[in-house]
Legacy VTK file of the C-alpha trace (Angstrom):
# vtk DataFile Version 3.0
C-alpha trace
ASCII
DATASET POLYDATA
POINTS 501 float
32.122 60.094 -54.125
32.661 62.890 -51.351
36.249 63.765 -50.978
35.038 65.551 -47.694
33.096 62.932 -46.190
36.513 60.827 -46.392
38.983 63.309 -44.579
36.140 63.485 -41.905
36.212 59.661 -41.538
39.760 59.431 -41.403
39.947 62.079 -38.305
37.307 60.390 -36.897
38.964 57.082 -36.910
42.507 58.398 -35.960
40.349 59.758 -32.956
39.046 56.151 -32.887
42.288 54.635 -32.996
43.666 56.491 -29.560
40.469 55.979 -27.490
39.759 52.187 -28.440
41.615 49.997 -26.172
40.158 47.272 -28.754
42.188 48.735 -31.494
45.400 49.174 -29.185
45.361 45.520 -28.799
45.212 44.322 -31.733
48.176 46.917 -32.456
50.220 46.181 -29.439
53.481 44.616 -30.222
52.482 41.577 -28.035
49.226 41.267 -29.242
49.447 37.248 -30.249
50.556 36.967 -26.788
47.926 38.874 -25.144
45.070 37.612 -27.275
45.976 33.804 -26.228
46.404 34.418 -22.781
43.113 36.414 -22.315
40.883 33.878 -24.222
42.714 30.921 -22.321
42.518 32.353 -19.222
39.233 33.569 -19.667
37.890 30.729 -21.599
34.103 28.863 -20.503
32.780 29.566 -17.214
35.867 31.768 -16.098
34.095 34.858 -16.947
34.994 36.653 -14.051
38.508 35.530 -11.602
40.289 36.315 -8.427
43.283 38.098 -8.725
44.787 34.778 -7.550
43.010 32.950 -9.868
44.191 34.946 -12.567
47.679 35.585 -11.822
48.434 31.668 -11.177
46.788 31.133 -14.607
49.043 33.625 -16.445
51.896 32.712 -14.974
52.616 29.057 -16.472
51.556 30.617 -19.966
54.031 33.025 -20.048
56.542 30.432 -19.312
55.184 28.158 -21.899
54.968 30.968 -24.745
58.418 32.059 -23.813
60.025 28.606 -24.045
58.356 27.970 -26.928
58.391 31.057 -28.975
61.783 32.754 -28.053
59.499 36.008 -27.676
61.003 38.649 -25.525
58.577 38.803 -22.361
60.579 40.326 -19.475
58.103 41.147 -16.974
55.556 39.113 -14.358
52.503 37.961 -14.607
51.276 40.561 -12.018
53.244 43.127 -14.145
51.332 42.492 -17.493
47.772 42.087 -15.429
48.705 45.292 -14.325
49.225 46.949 -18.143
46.558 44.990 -19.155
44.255 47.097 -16.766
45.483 50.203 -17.091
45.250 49.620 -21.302
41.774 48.993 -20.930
41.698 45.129 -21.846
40.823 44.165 -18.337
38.408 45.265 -15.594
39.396 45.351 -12.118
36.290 45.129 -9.662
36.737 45.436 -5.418
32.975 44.153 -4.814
31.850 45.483 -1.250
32.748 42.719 1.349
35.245 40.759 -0.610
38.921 40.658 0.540
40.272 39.796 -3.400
40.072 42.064 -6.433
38.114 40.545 -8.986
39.014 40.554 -12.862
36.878 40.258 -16.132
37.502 41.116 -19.741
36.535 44.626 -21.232
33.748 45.009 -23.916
36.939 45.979 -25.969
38.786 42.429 -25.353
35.493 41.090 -26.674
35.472 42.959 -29.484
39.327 41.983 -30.348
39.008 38.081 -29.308
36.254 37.973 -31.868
37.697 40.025 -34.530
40.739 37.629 -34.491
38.213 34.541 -34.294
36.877 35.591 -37.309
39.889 35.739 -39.043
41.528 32.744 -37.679
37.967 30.869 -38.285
36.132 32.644 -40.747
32.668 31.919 -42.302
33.799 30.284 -45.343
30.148 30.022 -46.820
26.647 31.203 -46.166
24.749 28.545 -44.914
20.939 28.404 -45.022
20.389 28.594 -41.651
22.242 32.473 -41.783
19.967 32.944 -44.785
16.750 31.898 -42.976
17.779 34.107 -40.150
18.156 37.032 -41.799
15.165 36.177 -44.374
12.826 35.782 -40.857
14.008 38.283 -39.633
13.168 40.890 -42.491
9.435 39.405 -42.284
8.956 40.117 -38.917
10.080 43.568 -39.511
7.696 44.061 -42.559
5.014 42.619 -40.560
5.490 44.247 -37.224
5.654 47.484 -39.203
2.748 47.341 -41.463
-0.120 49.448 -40.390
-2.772 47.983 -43.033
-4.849 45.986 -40.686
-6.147 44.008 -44.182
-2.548 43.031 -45.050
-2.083 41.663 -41.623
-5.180 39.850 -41.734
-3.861 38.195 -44.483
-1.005 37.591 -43.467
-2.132 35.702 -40.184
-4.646 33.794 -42.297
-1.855 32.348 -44.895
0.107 31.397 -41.588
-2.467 29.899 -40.279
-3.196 27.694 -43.446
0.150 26.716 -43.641
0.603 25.103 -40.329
-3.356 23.626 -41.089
-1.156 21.901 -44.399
1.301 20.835 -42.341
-0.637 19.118 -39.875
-3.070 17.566 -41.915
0.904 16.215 -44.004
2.146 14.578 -41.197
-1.645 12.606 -40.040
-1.329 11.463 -43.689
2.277 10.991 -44.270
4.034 11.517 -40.296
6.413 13.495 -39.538
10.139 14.360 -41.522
12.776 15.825 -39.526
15.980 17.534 -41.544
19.067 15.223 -41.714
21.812 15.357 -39.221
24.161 17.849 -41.363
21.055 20.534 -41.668
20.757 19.874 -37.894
24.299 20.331 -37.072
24.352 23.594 -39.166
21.397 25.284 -37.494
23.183 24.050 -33.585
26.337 25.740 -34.602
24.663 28.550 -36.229
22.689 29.282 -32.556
26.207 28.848 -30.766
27.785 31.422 -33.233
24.951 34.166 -32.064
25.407 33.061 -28.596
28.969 33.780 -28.475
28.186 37.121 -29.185
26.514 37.621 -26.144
29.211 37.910 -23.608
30.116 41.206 -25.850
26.945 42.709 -26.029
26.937 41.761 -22.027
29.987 43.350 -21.349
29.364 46.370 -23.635
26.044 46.976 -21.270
28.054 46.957 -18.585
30.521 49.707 -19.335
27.390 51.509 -20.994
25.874 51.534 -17.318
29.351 52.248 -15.418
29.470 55.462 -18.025
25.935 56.707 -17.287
26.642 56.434 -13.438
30.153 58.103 -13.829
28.094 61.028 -15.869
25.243 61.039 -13.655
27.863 61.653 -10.353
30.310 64.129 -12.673
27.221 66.520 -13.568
26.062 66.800 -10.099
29.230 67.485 -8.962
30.360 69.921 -11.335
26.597 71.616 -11.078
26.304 71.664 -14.753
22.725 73.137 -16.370
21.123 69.461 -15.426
22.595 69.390 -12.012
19.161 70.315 -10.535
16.872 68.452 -12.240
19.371 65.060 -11.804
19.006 66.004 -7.899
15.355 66.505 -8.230
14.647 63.133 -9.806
17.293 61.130 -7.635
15.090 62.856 -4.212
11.868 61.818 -5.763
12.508 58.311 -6.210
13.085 58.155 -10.074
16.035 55.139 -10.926
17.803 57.428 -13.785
20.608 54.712 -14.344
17.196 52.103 -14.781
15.721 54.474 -16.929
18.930 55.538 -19.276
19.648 54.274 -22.649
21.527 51.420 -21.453
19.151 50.727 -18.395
16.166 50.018 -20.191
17.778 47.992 -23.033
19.175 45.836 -20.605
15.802 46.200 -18.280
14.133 44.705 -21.698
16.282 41.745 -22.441
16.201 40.382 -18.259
12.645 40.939 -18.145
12.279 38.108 -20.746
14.838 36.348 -19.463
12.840 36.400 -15.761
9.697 35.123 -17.520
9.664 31.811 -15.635
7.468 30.077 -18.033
9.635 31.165 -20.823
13.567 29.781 -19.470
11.206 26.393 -18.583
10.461 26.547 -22.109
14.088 26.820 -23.077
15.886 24.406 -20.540
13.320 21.720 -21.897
13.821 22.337 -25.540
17.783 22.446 -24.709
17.265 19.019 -22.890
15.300 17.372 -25.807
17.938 18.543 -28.002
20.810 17.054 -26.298
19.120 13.806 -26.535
18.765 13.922 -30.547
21.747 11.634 -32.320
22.773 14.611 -34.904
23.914 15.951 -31.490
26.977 13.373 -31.616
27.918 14.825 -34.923
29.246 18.412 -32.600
32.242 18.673 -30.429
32.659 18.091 -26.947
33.540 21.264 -26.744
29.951 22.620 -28.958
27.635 20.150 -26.875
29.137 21.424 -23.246
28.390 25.005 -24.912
24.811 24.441 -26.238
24.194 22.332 -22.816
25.425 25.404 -20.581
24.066 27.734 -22.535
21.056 29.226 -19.721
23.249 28.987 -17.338
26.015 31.280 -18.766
23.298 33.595 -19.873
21.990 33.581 -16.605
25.155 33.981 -15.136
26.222 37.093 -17.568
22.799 38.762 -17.342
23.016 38.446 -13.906
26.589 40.678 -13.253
24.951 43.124 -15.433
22.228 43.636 -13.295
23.905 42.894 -10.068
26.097 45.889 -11.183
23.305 48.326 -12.511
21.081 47.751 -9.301
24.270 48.169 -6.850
25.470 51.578 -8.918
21.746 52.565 -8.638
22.047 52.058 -4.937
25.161 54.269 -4.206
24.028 56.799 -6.452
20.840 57.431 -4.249
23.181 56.798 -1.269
25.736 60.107 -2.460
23.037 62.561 -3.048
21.173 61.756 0.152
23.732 61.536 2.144
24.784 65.060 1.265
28.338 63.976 0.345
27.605 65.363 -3.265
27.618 68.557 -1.884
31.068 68.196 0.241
32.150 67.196 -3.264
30.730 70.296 -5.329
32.511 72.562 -2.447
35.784 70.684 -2.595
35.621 71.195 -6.529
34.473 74.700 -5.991
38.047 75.580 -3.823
39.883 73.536 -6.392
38.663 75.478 -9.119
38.905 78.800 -7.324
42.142 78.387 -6.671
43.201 77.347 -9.848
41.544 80.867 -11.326
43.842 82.652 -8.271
47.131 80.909 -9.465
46.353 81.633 -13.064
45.923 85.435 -12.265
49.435 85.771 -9.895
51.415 83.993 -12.829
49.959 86.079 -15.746
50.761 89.270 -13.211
54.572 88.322 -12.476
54.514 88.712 -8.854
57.682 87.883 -6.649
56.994 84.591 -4.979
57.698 86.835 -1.470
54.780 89.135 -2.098
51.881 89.012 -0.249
48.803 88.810 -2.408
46.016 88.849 0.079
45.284 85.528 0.314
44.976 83.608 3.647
46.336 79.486 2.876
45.092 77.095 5.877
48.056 74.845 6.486
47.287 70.662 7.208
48.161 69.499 10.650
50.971 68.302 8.920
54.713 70.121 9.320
57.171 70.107 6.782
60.665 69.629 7.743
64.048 70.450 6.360
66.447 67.535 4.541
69.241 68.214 6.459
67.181 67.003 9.419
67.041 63.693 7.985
69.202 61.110 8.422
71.184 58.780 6.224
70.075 55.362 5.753
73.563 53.035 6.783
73.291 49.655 5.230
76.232 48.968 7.795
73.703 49.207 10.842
71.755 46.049 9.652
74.264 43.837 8.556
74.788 40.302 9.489
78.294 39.339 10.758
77.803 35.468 11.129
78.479 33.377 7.952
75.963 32.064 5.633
76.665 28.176 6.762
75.620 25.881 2.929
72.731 23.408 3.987
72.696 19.504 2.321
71.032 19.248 -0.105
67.955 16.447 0.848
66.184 14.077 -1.151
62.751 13.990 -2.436
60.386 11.536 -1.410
57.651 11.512 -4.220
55.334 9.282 -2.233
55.117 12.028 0.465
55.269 14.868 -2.447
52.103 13.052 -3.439
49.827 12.450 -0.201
51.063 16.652 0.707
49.237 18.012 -2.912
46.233 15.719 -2.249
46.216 17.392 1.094
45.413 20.579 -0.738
44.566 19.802 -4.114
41.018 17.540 -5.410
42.679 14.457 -7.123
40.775 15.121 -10.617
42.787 11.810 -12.795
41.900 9.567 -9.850
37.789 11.033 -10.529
38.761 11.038 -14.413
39.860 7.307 -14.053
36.236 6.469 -11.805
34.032 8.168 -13.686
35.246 6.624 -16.945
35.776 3.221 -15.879
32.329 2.892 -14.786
31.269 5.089 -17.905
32.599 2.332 -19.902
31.636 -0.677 -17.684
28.061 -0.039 -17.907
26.876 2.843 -20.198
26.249 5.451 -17.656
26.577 6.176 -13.890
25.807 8.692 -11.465
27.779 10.591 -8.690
25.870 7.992 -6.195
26.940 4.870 -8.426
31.091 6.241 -8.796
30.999 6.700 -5.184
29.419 3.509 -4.554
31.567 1.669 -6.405
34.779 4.221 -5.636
34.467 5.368 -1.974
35.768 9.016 -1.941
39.197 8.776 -0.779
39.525 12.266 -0.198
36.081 12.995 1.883
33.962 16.182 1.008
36.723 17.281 -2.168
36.377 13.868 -3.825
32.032 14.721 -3.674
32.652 18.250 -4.979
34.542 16.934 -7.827
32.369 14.893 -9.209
29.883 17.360 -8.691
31.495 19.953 -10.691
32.081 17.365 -13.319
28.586 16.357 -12.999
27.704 20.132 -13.989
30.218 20.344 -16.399
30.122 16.969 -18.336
26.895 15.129 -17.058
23.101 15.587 -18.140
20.899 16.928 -15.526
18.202 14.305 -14.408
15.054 14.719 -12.503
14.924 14.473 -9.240
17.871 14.112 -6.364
20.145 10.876 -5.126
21.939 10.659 -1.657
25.749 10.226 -1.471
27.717 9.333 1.369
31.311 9.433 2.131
33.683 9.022 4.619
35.390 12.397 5.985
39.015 12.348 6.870
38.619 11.655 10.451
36.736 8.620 9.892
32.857 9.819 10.403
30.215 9.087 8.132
28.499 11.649 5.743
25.770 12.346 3.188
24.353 14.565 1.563
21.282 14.841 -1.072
22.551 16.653 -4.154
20.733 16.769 -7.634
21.142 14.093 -9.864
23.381 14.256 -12.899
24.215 11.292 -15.322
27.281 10.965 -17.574
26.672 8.959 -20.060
30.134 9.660 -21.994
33.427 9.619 -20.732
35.039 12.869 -19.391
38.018 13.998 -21.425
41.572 14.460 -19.357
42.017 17.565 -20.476
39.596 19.393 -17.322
41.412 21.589 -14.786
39.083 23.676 -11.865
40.432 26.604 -10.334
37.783 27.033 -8.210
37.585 23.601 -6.074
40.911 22.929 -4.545
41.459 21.609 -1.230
38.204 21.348 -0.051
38.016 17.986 2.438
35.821 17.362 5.018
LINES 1 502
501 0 1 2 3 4 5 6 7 8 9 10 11 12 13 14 15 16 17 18 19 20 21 22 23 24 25 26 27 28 29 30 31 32 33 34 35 36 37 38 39 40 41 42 43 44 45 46 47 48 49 50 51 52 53 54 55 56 57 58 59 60 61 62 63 64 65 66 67 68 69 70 71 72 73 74 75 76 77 78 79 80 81 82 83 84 85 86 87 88 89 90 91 92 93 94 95 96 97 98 99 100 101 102 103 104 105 106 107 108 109 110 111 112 113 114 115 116 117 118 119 120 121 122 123 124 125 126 127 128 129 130 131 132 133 134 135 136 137 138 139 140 141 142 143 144 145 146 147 148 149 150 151 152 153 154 155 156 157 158 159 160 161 162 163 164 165 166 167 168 169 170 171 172 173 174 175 176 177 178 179 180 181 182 183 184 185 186 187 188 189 190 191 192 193 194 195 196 197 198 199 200 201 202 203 204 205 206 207 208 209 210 211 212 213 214 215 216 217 218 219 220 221 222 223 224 225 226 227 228 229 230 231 232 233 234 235 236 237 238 239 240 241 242 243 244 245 246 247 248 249 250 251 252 253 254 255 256 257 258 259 260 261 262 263 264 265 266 267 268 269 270 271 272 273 274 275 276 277 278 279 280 281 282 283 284 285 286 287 288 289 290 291 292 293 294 295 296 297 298 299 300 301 302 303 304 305 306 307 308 309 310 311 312 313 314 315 316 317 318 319 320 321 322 323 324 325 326 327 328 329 330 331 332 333 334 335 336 337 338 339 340 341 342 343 344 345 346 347 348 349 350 351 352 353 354 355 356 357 358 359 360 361 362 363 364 365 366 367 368 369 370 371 372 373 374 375 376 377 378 379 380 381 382 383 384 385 386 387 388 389 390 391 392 393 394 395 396 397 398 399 400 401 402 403 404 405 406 407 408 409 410 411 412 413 414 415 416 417 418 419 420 421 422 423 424 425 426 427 428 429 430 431 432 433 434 435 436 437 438 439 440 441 442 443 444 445 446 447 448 449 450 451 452 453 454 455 456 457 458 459 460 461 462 463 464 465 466 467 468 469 470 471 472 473 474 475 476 477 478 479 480 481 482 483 484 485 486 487 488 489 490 491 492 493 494 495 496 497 498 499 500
């Protein structure tokens, strides 16, 4: 036991504790609050949201937790967002030609949603699954390890007689598959590791945003590797590609982009949705293991987006020579700074001259007692406030206004699952066959995003038509999904509002 080595950990986590915005969280006095909110607002394929998006989903919760709780939450929803940024749980992003400022959890929130998952859902037992995992994964490390070409040989040959065994059991005997609770424990086993990922994705991120910040601060200050950053930057070399970060990230997309390889994976995804044990998950597990490419691609797809783009303006600051209006800004700053220091350590009057020539900004300063007083008096309106009747609500015309605006997701709900239950399955052509789309183009999207949500892709495309709102006839050829269960109630979009045609 080192009595040292534990006074060193201790500073080093109360240094821990007041940089780690994940620890702050799950410290902060509202941290059941905060936690809920972020992994409701930020739950399934809202990875990344408007700041209208986001502040119209905080909004109601904040209401509801406050009826509900009798917790003391005084301020907005644009007021928390705002602490939320600042305290490092959130990430605000102004991406080059977009009018809104978009928001996305920190690696930190990551870390803290899943720390509390754990505890609110812990792994009670170790399954077999976890065991193979870790047992297959020690093997491959012995084996990709071991220099002794013999061993290896050996190795390779016992495989290879193994699977020989196998086949030659199921010509004799055909083929045994594990029951449906193995099954089910392996499925949720892959979903735990996947779940991960949006951590390790938004860990990469801020990895990359750090190198770039580092890359920019060391030119600027013209530290010792100033020059040779410079050098590499003018000679074509990607250093944010080729950092730490860069290439572990570089290593996981280029497998990704192996064509051959996400076939492989979207078919072995499709042939397990179509297994029975599959029944045996959630809704909520099978929409995750069915949109589970897609989120990756999504995910692995901001990360690079980012990392190219921050490669991009990196090349663009150094060649455009505003790096080195930059280093002679900080220069002046600095200089000046070592001028003030030397006056105030001197005690000279603030009337002396000290030699020192200051170039004023175009900009004149004048005295208060030119200014004048603000009179409330000046804008003040004399006529009388006259009371207005109160009117009556007509809910009929409350209605037709939010469908104006707003995709009608119970009436889709109520179509999709009456024909779901009429005749087994349907697609987006047979609801709209049999329900014309009352509200044109949004009614088509709907189902569309339902059909991506809640349906199975099939091969192949379909043609829908609809009627738009001035009474012309469309269609359109979009891909083909089937739902072959009913869609729960429970679905709200954010994205797909008031979208007619």
């Amino acid at each position: 036991m080192s009595r040292m080595l534990a006074v060193a950990d201790a500073l080093r986590l109360v240094r821990v504790r007041e940089e780690s915005p994940a620890w702050s969280l799950l410290a902060a006095t509202n941290a059941p609050v905060i936690l809920a909110v972020l992994a409701e607002v930020f739950r399934g394929d809202n990875r990344t949201l408007t700041g209208t998006e986001l502040f119209l989903a905080v909004d109601p919760l904040l209401v509801d937790i406050r009826e509900s709780t009798g917790l003391e939450l005084p301020k907005s929803a644009v007021a928390y967002v705002g602490d939320w940024v600042k305290a490092g749980y959130l990430v605000r992003r102004s991406p080059q030609g977009e009018t809104e400022e978009f928001y996305e959890l920190s690696s930190d929130a990551h870390v803290a949603l899943d720390y509390i998952a754990e505890i609110v859902e812990p792994q009670r037992v170790v399954t077999g699954s976890r065991l193979g995992t870790v047992y297959t994964g020690l093997s491959d490390l012995a084996a990709d390890t071991d220099p002794d070409e013999k061993a290896a040989i050996t190795r390779l040959e016992a495989q290879r007689d193994q699977l020989q065994e196998r086949i030659d059991t199921i010509r004799e005997r055909g083929i045994s598959v594990v029951d449906d609770d193995r099954a089910v424990e392996k499925a949720r086993e892959v979903l735990s590791l996947a779940r991960v990922l949006p951590t390790d994705f938004a860990r990469m991120r801020t990895d990359v945003e750090k190198v770039d910040s580092s890359l920019r601060e060391s030119i600027v200050e013209s530290t010792l590797n100033a020059g040779e950053v410079l050098d590499n930057v003018f000679r074509g070399v990607d250093l944010i590609q080729e950092s730490e970060a860069g290439r572990a990230f570089r290593g996981f997309y280029e497998v990704f982009l192996n064509n051959e390889r996400s076939a492989r994976i979207d078919a072995v995804i499709d042939s397990i949705m179509e297994r029975p044990f599959t029944q045996k998950l959630s809704v909520e597990e099978r929409d995750e293991l069915r949109s589970l490419m897609r989120i990756l691609d999504e995910s692995s797809g901001q990360v690079h987006d980012s990392m190219t783009g921050l490669s991009r303006s990196l090349r663009r600051f150094v060649q455009s020579r505003e790096a080195e209006s930059q280093q002679a800004l900080i220069t002046s700053i600095n200089e000046a700074g070592r001028i003030a220091m030397r006056v105030g350590k001197a005690g000279i009057a603030s009337n002396t001259k000290i030699g020192v020539e200051l170039e004023l900004t175009t900009r004149q300063p004048q005295s208060i007692a030119s200014w004048n007083l603000y009179d409330p008096s000046d804008y003040r309106i004399e006529s009388d406030l006259v009371e207005a009747e109160a009117g009556t609500i007509d809910l009929v015309a409350l209605q037709r206004r939010i469908r104006e605006t707003e995709i009608d997701w119970q009436e889709l709900f109520g179509n999709i699952n009456a024909l779901v239950t009429r005749r087994g399955q349907a697609t987006i052509a047979d609801v709209l066959t049999e329900f014309p789309a009352t509200q044109g183009l949004a009614s088509v999207v709907g189902l569309i995003k339902l059909g991506a949500r809640h349906g199975q892709r099939a091969d192949g495309s379909e043609l829908v038509r609809w009627t738009s709102a001035t009474g012309k006839k469309r269609q359109a050829r979009v891909n083909r999904c089937v739902f072959t269960e009913c869609v729960p109630e429970t679905y709200h979009s954010r994205i797909f509002g008031g979208s007619h045609g």
